[in-house]
C-alpha positions in Angstrom: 162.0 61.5 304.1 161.1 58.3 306.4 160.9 59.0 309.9 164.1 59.9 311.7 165.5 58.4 314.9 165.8 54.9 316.6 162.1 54.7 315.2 163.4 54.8 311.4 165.3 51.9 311.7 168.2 53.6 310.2 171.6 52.8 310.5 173.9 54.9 307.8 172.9 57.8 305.6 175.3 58.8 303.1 173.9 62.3 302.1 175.3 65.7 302.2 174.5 68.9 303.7 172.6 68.9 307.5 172.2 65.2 307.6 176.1 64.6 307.1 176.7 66.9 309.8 174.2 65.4 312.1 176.3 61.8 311.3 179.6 63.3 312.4 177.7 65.1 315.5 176.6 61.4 316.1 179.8 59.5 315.5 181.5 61.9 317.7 178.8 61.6 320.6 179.0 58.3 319.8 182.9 57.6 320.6 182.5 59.6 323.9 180.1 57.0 324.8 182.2 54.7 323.6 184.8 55.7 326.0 182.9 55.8 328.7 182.1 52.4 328.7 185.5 51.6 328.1 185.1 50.0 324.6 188.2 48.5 323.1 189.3 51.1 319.9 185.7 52.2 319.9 184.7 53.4 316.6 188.1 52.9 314.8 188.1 52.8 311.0 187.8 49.6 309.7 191.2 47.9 308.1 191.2 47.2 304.5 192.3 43.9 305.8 189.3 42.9 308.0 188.1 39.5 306.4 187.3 37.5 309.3 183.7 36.8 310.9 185.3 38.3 314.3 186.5 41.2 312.3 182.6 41.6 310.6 181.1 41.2 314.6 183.4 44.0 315.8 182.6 46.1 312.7 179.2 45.8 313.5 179.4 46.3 317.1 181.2 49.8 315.9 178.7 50.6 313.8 175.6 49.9 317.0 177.5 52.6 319.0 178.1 54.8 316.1 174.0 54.7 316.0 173.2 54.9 319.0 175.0 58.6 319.2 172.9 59.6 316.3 170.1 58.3 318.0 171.0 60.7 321.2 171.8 63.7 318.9 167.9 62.8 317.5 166.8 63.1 321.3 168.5 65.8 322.0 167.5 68.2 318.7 163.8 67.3 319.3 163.2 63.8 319.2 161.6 63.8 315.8 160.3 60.7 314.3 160.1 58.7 318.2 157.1 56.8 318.5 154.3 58.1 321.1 152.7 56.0 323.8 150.4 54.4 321.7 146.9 53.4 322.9 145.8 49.7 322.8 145.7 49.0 319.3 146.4 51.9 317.4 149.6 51.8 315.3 151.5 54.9 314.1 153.2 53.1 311.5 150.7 52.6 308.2 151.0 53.0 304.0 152.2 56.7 304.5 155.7 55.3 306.2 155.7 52.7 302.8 155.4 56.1 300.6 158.0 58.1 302.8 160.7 54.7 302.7 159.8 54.1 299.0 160.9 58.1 298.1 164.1 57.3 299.7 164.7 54.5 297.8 163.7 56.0 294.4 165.9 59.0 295.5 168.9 56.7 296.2 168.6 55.2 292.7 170.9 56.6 290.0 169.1 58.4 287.3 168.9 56.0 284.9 166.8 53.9 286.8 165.3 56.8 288.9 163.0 57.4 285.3 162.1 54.0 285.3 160.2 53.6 288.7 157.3 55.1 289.5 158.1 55.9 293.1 155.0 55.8 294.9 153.6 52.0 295.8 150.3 50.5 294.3 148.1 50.2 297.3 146.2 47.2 297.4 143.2 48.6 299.8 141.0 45.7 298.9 143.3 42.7 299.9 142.8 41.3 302.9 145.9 38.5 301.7 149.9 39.7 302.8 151.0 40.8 299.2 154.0 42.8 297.9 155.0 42.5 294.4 156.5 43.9 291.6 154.1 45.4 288.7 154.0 47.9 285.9 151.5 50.6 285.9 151.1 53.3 283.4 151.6 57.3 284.1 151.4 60.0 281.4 151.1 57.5 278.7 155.1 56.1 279.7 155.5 52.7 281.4 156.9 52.5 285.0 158.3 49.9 287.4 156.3 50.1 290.4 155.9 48.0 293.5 152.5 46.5 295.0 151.8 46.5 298.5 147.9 45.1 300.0 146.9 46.1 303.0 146.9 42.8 304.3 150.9 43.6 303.9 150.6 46.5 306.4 148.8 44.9 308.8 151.6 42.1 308.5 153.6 44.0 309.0 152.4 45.8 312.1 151.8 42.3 313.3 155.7 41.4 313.5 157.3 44.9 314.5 154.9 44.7 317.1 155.6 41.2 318.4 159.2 41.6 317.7 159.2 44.6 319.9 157.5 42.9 322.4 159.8 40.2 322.6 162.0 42.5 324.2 160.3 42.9 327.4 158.8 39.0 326.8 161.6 36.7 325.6 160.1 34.4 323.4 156.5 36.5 322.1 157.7 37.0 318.4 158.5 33.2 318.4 155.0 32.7 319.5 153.5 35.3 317.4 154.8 33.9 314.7 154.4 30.2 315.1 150.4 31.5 315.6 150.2 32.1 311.7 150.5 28.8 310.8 147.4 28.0 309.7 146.4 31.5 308.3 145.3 31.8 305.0 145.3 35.1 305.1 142.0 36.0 303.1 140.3 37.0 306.0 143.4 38.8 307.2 145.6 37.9 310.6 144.4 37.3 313.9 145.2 39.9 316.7 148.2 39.9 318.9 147.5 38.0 321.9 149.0 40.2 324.5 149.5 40.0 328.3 152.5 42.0 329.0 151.8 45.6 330.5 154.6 47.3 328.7 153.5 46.1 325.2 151.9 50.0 324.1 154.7 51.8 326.1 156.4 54.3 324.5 160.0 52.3 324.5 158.3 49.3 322.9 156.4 51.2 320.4 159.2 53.2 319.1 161.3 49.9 318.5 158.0 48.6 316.9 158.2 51.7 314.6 162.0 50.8 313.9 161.5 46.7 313.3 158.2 47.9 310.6 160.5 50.4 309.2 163.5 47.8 308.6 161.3 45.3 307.2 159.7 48.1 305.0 162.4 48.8 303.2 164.2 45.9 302.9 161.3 44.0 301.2 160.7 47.4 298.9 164.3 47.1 298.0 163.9 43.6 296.9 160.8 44.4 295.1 162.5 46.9 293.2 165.5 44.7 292.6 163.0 42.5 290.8 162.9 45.2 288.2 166.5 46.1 288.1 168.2 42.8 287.6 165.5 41.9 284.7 163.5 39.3 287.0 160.2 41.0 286.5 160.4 40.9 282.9 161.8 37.7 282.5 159.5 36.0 284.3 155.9 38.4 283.7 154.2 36.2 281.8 154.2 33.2 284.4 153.4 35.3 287.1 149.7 35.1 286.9 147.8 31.8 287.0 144.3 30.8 284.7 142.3 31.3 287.9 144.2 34.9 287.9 145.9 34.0 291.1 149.2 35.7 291.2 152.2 33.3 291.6 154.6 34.7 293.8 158.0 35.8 291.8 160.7 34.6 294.6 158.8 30.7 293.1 159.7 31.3 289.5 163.5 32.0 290.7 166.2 30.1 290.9 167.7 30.4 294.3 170.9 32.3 293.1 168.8 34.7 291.3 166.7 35.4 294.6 169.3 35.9 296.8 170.8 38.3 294.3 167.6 40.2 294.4 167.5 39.9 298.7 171.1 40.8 299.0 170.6 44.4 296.1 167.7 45.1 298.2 169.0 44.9 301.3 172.2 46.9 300.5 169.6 49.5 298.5 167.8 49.6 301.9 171.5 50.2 303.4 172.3 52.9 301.0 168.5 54.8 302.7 170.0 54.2 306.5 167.9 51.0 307.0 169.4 48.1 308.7 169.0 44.6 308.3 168.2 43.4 311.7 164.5 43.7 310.6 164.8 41.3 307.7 166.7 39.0 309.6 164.0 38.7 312.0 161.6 38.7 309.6 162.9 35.2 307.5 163.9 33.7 311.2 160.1 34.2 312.2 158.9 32.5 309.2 161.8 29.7 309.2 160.8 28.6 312.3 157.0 28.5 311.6 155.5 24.9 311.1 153.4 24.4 308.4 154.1 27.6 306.4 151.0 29.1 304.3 150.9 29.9 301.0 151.5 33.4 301.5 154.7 33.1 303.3 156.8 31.8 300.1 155.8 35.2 298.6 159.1 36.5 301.4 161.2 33.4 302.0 160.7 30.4 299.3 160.7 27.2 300.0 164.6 25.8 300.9 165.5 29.0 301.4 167.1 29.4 304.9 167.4 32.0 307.5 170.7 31.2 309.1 172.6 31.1 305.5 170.3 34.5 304.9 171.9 36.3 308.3 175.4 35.0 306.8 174.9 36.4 303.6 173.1 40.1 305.0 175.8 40.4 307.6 178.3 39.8 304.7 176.3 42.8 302.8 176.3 44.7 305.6 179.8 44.5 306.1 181.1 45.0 302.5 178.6 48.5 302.5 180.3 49.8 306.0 183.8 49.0 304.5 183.4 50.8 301.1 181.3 53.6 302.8 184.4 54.3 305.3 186.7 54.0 302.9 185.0 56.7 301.1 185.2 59.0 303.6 189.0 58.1 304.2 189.4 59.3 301.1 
């Protein structure tokens, strides 16, 4: 499994055994915090009748304390999965956290589909360009689903947890960060962070850098792989490569109700793994607010898509998966 922690990135596991206890342990540490800082109701179940956006931000604030006593009971039973203080430019986080988030996500399949995927991503080692797509590759003579990451990708992806955890201790940086990819092509892959702040390879920073990478790992897996399961991918294969062989990114060839079908299933796969969504809401605010998007950008957030409706919608996700989880275990 992905690393455990703050530094997964995950917010809800619904899984038996030690892992159910360890929630529990958590929720319980959790509403002692909770009380502590004098939270109103902290940690109640949520009503059948929550509807309102009020109602969704208090769920939500619920569900940060409920995390963050999971994340002591992590500390506290060894700390696994916590990022080290990193030296100046070495990242922890690589295609081995890709292959440990993509096993969850094949696990949390249901069977029928579980067949169909081959659960370990196509690395792209050669490709210098940001790429993730859907493919088909063939294993044993049988057909599978599978999901193609470069390693331009990973180093993009290092890029924003990185920046995004920086802007922590720097308000502002990931804006910047972002805004600096503007006119990158990306074939000669991404210029360097351009870091002044002293507390940018601390431990702290790093681990949320290990968290933000992990969110935005599995969330764009989860809509890769809801390419396949919705039909997208085979719909739309034979207009996905150009004459000049260039691939054409699939979120182009959608309509915009079919895309956000495919964001919202992968972000509630990603949900139904423990991954949150802050990560993928940072990642489509970054590249909303970047003037004159590259090429390579439309491959995560089309053109006219935008990010404010996006947090709408993921919150909205977010809730509904909280709401139907709890009332599970009501009942």
């Amino acid at each position: 499994m992905a690393a455990r922690g703050l530094a997964a990135g995950r917010t809800h596991q619904k899984s038996p055994n030690f892992r159910e206890k360890l929630h529990w342990l958590g929720y319980k540490l959790a509403a002692a915090v909770g009380s502590k800082l004098k939270l109103a109701r902290p940690l109640q179940k949520v009503e059948l009748a929550m509807s309102t956006r009020g109602s969704i931000m208090t769920q939500r604030a619920c569900g940060r304390v409920q995390r963050l006593g999971i994340m002591l009971v992590g500390l506290v039973i060894g700390g696994a999965g916590w990022a080290a203080e990193s030296p100046a430019g070495r990242y922890e986080t690589g295609y081995s956290n890709l292959v440990a988030i993509a096993s969850d996500l094949h696990q949390a399949l249901d069977p029928a589909q579980r067949v169909r995927f081959d659960p370990v991503p196509v690395l792209l080692a050669n490709e210098s360009m940001p790429v993730i797509r859907p493919g088909v590759r063939t294993v044993g003579g049988q057909q599978l689903w599978t999901v193609e990451v470069s390693a331009g990708f990973i180093e993009l992806l290092n890029f924003l947890s990185h920046a995004k955890a920086i802007d922590g201790v720097d308000r502002g940086f990931y804006r910047k960060s972002v805004a600096s990819l503007a006119g990158v092509t990306g074939e000669a892959g991404l210029p360097g962070l351009q870091i002044t702040q002293r507390k940018a390879w601390a431990f702290h920073t790093m681990n949320h850098q290990v968290s933000h990478f992990n969110q935005m790992a599995a969330a764009l897996l989860g809509i890769q792989m809801a390419y396949h399961r919705l039909g997208y991918y085979a719909r739309y294969a034979p207009q996905l490569a150009q004459q000049d062989s260039q691939s054409v990114p699939i979120a182009l060839l959608l309509s915009p109700q079919e895309w956000l079908e495919a964001v919202s299933r992968g972000a509630h796969h990603a949900l139904k793994c423990g991954f949150g969504i802050d990560g993928l809401c940072a990642l489509f605010e970054g590249l909303d607010k970047m003037p004159n998007r590259p090429a390579w950008t439309f491959q995560f957030l089309p053109p006219g898509a935008r990010a404010p409706k996006l947090r709408r919608q993921l919150e909205h996700t977010e809730y509904e998966f909280f709401l139907v989880s709890d009332v599970g275990r009501e009942f």
